[in-house]
C-alpha positions as CSV (number, residue, x, y, z in Angstrom):
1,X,-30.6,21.9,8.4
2,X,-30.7,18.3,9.4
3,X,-33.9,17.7,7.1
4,X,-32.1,19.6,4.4
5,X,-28.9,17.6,4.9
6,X,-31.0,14.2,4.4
7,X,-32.8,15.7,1.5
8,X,-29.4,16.5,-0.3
9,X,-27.5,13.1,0.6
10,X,-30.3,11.2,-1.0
11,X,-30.1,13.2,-4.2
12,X,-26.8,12.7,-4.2
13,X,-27.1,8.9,-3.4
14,X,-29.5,8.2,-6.2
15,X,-28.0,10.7,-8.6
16,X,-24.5,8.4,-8.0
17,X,-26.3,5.2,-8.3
18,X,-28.0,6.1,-11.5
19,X,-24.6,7.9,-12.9
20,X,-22.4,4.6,-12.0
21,X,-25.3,2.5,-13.9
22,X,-26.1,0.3,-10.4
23,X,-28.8,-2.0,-11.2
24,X,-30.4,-4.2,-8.4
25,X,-31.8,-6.6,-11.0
26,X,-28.3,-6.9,-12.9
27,X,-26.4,-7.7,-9.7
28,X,-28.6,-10.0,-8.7
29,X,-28.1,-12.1,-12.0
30,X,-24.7,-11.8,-12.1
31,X,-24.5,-13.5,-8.6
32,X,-24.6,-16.7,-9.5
33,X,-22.1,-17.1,-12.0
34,X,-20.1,-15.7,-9.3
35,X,-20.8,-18.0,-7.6
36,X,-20.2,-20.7,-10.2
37,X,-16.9,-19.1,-11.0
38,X,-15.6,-19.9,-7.4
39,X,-16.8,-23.0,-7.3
40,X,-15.2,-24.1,-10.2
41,X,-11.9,-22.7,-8.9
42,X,-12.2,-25.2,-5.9
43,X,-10.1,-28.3,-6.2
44,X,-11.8,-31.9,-5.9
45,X,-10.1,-33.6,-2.8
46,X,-11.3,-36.4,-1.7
47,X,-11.5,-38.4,1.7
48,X,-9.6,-41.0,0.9
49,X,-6.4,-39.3,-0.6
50,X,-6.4,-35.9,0.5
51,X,-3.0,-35.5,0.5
52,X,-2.4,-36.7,-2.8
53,X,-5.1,-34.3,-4.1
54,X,-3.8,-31.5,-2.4
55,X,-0.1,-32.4,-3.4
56,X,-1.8,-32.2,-7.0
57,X,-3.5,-28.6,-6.2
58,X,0.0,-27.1,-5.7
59,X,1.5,-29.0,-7.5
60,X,3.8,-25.7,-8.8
61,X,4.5,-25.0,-4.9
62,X,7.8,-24.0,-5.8
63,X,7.6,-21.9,-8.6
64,X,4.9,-20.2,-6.6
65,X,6.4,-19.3,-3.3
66,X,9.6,-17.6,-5.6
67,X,7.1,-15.6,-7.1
68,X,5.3,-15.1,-4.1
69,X,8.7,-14.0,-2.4
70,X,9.3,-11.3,-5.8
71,X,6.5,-9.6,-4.8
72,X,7.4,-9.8,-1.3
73,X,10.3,-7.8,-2.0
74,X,9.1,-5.8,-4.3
75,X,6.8,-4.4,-1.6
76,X,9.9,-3.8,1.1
77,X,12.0,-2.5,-1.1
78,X,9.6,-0.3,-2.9
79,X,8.7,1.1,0.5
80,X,12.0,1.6,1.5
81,X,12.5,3.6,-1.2
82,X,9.7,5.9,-1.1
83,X,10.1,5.9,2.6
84,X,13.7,7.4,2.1
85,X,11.8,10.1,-0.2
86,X,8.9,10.8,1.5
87,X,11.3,11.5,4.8
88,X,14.1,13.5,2.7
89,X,10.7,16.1,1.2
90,X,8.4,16.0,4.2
91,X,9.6,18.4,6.4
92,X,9.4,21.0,3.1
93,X,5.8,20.0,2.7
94,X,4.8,21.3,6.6
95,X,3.4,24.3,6.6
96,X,4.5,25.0,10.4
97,X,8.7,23.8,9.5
98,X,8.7,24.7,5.5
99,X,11.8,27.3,4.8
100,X,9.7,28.7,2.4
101,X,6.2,28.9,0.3
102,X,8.1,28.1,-2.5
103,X,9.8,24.7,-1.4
104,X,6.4,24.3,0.8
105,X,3.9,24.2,-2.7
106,X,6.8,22.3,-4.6
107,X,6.8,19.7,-1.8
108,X,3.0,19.6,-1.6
109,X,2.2,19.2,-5.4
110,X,4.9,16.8,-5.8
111,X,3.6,14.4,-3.2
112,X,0.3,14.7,-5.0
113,X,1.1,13.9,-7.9
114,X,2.9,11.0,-7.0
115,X,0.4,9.4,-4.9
116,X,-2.6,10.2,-7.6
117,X,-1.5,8.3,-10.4
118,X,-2.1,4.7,-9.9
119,X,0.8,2.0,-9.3
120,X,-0.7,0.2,-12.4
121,X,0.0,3.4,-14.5
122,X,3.2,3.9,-12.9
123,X,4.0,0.2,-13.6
124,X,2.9,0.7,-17.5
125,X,5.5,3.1,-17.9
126,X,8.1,1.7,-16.9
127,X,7.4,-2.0,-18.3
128,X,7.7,0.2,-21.6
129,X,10.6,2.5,-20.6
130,X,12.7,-0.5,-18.7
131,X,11.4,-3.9,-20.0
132,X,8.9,-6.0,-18.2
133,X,10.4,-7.4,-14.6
134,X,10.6,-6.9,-10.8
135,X,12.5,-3.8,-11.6
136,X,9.3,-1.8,-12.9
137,X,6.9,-2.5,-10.0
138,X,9.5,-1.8,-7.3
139,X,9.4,2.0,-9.3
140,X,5.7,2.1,-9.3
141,X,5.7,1.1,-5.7
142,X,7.7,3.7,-4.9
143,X,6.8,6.8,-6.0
144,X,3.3,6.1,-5.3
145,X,4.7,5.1,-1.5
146,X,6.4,8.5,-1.7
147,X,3.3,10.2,-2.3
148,X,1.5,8.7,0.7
149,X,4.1,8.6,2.8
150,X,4.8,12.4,2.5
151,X,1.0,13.3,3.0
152,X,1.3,11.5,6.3
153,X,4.5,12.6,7.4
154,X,3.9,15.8,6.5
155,X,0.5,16.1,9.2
156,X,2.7,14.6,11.4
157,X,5.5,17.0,11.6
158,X,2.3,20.0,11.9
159,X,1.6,18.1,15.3
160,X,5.0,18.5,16.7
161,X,5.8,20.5,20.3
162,X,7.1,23.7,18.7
163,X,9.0,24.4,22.3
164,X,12.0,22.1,21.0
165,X,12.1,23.7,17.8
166,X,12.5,27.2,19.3
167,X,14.6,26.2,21.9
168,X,17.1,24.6,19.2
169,X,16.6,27.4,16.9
170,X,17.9,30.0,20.0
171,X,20.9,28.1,19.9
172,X,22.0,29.1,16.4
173,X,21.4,25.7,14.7
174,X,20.1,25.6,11.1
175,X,16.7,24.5,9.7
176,X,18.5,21.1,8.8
177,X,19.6,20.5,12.4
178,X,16.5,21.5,13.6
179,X,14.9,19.4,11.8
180,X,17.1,16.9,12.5
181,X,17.5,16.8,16.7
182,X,14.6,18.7,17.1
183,X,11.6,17.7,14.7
184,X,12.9,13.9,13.9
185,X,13.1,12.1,17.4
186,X,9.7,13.3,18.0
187,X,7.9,12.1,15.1
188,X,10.2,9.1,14.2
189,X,7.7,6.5,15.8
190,X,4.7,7.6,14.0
191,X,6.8,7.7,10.6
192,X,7.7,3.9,11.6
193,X,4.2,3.0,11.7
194,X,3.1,4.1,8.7
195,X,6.1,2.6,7.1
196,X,4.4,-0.8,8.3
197,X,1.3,-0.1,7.5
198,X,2.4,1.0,3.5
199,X,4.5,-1.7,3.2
200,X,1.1,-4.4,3.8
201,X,-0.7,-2.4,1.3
202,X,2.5,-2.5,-1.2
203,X,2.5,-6.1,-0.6
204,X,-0.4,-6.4,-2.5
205,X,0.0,-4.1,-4.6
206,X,3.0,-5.7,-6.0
207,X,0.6,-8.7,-6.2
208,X,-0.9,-7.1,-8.7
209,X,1.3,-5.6,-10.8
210,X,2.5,-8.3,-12.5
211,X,-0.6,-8.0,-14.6
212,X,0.8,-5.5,-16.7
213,X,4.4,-7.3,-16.8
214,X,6.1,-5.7,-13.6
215,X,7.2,-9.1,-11.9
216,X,5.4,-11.2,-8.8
217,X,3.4,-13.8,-8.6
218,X,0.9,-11.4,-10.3
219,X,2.2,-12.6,-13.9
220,X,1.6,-16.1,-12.9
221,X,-2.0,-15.5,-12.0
222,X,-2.9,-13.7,-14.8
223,X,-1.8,-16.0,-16.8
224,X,-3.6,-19.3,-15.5
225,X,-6.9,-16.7,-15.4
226,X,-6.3,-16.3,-18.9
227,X,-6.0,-19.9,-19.6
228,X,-8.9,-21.0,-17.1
229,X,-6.9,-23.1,-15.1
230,X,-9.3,-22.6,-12.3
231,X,-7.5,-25.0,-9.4
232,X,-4.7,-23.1,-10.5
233,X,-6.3,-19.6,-9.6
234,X,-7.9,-20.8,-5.9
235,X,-4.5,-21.8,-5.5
236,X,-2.1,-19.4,-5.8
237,X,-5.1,-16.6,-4.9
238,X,-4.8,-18.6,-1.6
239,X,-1.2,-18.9,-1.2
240,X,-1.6,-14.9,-1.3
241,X,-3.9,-14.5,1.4
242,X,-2.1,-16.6,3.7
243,X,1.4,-14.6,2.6
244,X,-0.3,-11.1,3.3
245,X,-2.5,-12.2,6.3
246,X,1.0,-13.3,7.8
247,X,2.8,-10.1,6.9
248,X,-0.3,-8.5,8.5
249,X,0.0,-9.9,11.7
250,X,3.5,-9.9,12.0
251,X,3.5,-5.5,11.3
252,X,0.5,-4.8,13.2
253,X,2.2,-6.5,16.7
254,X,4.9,-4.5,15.3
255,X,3.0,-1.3,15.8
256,X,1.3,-1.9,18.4
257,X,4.5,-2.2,20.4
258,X,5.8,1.0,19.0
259,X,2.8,2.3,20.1
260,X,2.9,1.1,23.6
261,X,6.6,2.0,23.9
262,X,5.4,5.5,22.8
263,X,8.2,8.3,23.4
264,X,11.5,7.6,26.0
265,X,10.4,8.6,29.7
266,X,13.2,10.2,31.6
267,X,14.5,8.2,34.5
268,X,14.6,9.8,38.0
């Protein structure tokens, strides 16, 4: 079987590489002129003034950092949002605490359709139904967060010590207060991690929607790439790395103490 597995994977492997037209020869002459590209992008700053050129490389600092801060919020707010939803339907979509198959497949094929359809598509639609602006990518953002979000609630609640949910169930309460005292408190930690970890890749997602008109310092950088303003690019490219690296940091010491806490020990 093992010879048989290898046998397959490399039909497979060169059947993909011929299908998705990958050319050794072809990469290797594009490399330079991507390598040309970046280095025209890099600014000239000498040793003699190097403040003075770097003032001069952001020298729209400003405008920037707004942007930058659009699409900042954009991200937290967009997960919010589909946080909210992807907690209100996740519970329905777990196959161990659904009330029914009905609400259970509604749940399920809801969450993936939201989560298949890319942001930028998302976006597209609602630049055209609501007008280009922050407004449209915080929708994209958040359905597609919803999505997600309610795939990986939804294995998390099908982990869940079913003792609690019996013993709350033998006391009369309903599925919703079940769900609530029994189901939540466990799971509540791991929902709060993902959160973080969606709203870093929202972050740059929203970086990128302003492409297609949805707001962000993704506007502002399509437009200099259009124009070949190159110092502009490396600039505000860098401006958000350092913006997302940060945001990085800061939610994954975030988790990591949520992690560490891990669930309330009982004091003797």
């Amino acid at each position: 079987m093992s010879v048989l597995g290898v046998v397959l994977f490399s039909i497979a492997f060169f059947a993909t590489a011929v299908i998705g037209q990958v050319d050794p020869a072809r990469v290797a002459a594009g490399l330079p002129n991507i390598i040309d590209y970046a280095y025209r992008t890099l600014p000239e700053i000498s040793a003699r003034q190097p403040f003075t050129d770097i003032a001069e490389w952001f020298w729209a600092i400003d405008i920037w950092l707004l942007l930058i801060l659009d699409s900042v919020l954009m991200g937290f707010i967009g997960t919010l949002a589909g946080a909210g939803a992807a907690i209100a339907f996740c519970f329905h979509a777990s196959a161990n605490l659904a009330p029914n198959r009905l609400s259970f497949w509604i749940a399920r094929r809801g969450f993936e359709l939201a989560r298949t359809v890319p942001e930028l598509v998302f976006a597209l639609i609602f630049v055209f139904a609501f007008g280009p602006g922050p407004f449209a990518g915080v929708l994209a953002i958040a359905i597609h967060s919803a999505g997600a979000l309610g795939k990986l609630f939804a294995e998390v609640n099908e982990n869940v010590d079913p003792r609690q949910i019996e013993a709350l169930a033998a006391t009369g309460a309903g599925w919703s207060e079940t769900m609530r005292f029994a189901v939540l408190p466990q799971v509540l930690p791991n929902f709060l991690s993902y959160g973080l970890l969606r709203f870093e890749i929202n972050v740059r997602a929203a970086s990128v929607l302003g492409i297609v008109g949805a707001g962000g310092i993704g506007e502002e950088l399509y437009l200099v790439v259009r124009r070949f303003l190159y110092s502009d690019i490396s600039a505000i490219v860098l401006l958000i790395v350092i913006t997302v690296s940060l945001i990085d940091i800061v939610c994954e010491r975030f988790r990591h103490a949520l992690i560490e806490a891990g669930p309330a020990r009982p004091t003797r």
